[in-house]
C-alpha positions in Angstrom: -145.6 4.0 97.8 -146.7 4.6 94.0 -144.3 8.0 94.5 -141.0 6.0 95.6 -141.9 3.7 92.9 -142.3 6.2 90.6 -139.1 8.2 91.5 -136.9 4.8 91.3 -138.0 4.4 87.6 -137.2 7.7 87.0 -133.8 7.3 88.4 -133.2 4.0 87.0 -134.3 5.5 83.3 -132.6 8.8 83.8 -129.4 6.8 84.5 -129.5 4.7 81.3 -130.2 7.6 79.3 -127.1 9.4 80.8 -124.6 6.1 79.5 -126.3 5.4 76.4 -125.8 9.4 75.2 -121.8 9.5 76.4 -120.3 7.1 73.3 -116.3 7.7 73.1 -115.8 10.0 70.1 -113.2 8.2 68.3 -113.9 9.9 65.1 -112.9 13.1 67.0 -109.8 12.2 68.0 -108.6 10.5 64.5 -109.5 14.0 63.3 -107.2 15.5 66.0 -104.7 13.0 65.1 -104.6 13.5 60.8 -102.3 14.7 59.3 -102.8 18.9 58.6 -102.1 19.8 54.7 -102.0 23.0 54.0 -102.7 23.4 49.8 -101.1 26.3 48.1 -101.7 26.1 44.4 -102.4 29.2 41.9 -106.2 29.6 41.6 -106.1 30.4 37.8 -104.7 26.9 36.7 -107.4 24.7 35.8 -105.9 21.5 38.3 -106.3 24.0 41.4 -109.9 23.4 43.0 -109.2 23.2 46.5 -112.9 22.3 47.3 -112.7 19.3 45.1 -108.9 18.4 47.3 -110.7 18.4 50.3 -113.6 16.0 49.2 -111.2 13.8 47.6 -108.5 13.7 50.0 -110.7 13.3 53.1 -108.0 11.1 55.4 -106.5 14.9 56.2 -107.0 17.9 58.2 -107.1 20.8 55.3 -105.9 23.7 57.1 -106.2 27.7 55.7 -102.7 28.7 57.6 -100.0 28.0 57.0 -98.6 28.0 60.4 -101.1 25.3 61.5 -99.8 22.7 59.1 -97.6 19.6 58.9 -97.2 19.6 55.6 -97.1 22.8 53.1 -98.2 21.1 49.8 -96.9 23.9 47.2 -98.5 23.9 43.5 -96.8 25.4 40.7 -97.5 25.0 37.3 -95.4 25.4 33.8 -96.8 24.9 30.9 -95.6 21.9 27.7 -94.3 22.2 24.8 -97.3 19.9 23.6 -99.6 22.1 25.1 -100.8 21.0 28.4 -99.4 21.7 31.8 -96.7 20.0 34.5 -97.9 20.4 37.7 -95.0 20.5 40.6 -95.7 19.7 43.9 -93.4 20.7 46.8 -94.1 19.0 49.8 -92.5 20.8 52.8 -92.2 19.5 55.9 -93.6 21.9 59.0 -93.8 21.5 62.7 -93.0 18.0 63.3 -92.0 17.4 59.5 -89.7 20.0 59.6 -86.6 19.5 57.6 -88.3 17.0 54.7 -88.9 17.8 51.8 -90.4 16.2 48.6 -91.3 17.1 45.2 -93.7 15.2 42.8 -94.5 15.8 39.2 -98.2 15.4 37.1 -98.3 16.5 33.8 -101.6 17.0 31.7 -101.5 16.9 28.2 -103.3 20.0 26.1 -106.4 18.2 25.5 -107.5 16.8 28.9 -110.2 18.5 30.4 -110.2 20.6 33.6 -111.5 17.4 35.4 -108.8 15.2 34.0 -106.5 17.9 35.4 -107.5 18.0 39.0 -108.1 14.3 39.5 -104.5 13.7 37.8 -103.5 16.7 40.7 -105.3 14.7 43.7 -104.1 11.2 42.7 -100.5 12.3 42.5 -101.3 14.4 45.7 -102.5 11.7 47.5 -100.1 9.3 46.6 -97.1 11.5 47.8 -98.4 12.6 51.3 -98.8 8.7 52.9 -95.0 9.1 52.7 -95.7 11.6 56.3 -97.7 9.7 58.3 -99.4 6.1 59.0 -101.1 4.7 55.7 -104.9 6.4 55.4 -107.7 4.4 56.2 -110.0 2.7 53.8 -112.5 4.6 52.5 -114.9 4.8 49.9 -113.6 7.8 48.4 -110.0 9.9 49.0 -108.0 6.5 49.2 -104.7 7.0 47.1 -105.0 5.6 43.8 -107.8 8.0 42.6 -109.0 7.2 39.2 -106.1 8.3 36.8 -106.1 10.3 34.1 -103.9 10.3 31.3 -100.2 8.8 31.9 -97.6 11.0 32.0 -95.8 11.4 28.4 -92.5 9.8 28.3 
């Protein structure tokens, strides 16, 4: 008797164990679902930290081919005549983006520092690629609207 009783309250814990540990993994499958950026930007200009893109920017998939991306976000860089950089990004349109296209502009002046430079970079990053998929969620960090640096000269 104390055995069968012993055995259903194994049974009976065994099985709450088993539904408590099987949550559905939504988090997965928003991950699946982002939108995959691959970031192409010369390593030598001071805007182009890729590691501090990807903990900005976090409503993404970052992506290290090319060929697995929606969205080839292409960097190039020219400098002022004051001094301080215009950063150009080309956002092409891959897999099922292909055939868009968009370019965006952030210019640094000559004394901003390297930070300045790639938060300017993210923020007009971020606020270009909500143009290829469903607004980002709210989040304490990578939300467009990063804090700005300076405004661009006019």
């Amino acid at each position: 008797m104390m055995r069968s009783v012993f055995v259903a309250g194994l049974a009976l814990l065994l099985g709450i164990a088993a539904t408590a540990q099987a949550p559905a993994d939504t988090g997965a499958a928003a991950r699946d679902s982002a939108l995959r950026v691959f970031f192409d930007c010369p390593g030598y200009s001071p805007g182009c930290d890729f590691d501090f893109m990807r903990t900005e920017i976090v409503w993404v998939n970052w992506v290290r081919n090319r060929e697995d991306a929606d969205v080839h976000a292409l960097v190039t860089t020219q400098p002022t005549g004051g001094g301080g950089n215009e950063y150009t990004i080309s956002l092409i349109g891959l897999r099922r983006f292909a055939g868009k296209a968009d370019t965006l502009r952030n210019y640094a002046t000559g004394t901003s520092t390297q930070d300045e430079d790639r938060r300017g970079l993210a923020r007009t990053l971020a606020l270009g690629l909500p143009r290829r998929t469903e607004p980002p969620p709210r989040t304490t960090r990578g939300t467009p609207g990063c804090s700005p640096s300076r405004p661009a000269p006019t």
